[in-house]
matplotlib code that plots the C-alpha trace (Angstrom):
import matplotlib.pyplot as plt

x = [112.2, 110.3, 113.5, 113.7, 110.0, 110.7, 113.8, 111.8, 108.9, 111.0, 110.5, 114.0, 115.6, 113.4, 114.8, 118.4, 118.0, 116.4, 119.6, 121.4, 120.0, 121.6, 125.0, 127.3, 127.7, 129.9, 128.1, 128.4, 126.7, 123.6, 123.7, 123.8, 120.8, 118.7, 118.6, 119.7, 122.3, 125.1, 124.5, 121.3, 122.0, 124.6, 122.1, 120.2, 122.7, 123.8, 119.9, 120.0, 123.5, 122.4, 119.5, 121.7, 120.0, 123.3, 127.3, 129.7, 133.5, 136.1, 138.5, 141.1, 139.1, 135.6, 132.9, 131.2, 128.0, 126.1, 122.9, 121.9, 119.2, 119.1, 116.7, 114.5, 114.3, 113.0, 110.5, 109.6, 108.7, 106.6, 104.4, 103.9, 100.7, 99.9, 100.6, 98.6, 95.5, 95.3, 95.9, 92.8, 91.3, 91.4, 91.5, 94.7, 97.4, 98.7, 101.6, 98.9, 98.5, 101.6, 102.5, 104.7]
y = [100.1, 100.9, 103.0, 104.7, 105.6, 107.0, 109.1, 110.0, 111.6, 114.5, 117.6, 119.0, 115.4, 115.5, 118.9, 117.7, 114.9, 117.6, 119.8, 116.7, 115.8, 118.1, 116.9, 116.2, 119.2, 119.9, 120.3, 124.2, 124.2, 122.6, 124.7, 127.8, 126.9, 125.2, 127.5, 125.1, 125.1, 123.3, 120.6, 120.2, 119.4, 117.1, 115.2, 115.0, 113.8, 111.3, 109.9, 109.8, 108.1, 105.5, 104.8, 104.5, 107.7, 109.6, 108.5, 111.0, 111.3, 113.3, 115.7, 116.8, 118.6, 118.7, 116.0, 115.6, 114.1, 112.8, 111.1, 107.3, 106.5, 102.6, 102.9, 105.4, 102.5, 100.4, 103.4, 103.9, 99.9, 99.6, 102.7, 101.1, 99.1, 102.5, 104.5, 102.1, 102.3, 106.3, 106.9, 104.4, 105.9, 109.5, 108.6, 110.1, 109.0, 105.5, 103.8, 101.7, 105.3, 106.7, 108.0, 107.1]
z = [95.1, 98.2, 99.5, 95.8, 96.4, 100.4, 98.9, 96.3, 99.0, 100.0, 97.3, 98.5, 97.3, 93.8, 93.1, 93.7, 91.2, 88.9, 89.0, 88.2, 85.2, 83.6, 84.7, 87.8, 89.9, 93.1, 96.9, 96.5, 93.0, 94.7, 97.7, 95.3, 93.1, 95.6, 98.4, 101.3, 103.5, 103.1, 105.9, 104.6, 101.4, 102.4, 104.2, 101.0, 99.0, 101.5, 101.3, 97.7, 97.5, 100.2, 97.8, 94.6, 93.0, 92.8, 92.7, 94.2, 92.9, 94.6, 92.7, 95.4, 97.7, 95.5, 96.1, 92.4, 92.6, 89.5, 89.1, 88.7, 85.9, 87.1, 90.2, 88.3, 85.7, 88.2, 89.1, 85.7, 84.6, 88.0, 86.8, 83.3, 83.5, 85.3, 82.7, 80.2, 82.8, 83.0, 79.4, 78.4, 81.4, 80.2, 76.3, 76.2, 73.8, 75.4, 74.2, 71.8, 70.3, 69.6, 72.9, 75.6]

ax = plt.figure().add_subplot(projection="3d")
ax.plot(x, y, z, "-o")
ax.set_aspect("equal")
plt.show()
């Protein structure tokens, strides 16, 4: 998790796995919407695949990358009890409230 946490550091890495939510996408697809070169984006991705966040696929001569929901499970049940402390913290809806 400590990797997930370092990949997760870089803005330019978070908005890659934000383009990606909404579904796999090809290198040039992500160059396009983020504004990066192409090397430089390939260095992302290959940061994010080394950390399990994203799987890549080929289709002839397409790379297809697509994201990975397991290590931001990880992320996500680590920042529970964190969640739990800021919301009776800031009397906000916790999950003993109705909320998330």
């Amino acid at each position: 998790m400590t990797s997930t946490f370092a990949v997760l550091a870089d803005p330019r890495r978070r908005a890659i796995l934000d383009v990606l939510r909404a579904g796999e996408r090809p290198v040039n697809d992500l160059v396009e919407w983020l504004a990066l070169t192409q090397p430089a984006v390939s260095k992302h991705l290959r940061v994010l695949r080394d950390a399990g966040l994203v799987e890549v696929r080929r289709d002839a001569q397409r790379r297809w990358y697509r994201l990975r929901t397991a290590p931001l499970a990880e992320v996500d049940a680590w920042l529970a009890p964190y969640r739990r402390m800021w919301a009776d913290d800031l009397g906000g809806p916790g999950p003993d409230r109705g909320g998330q």
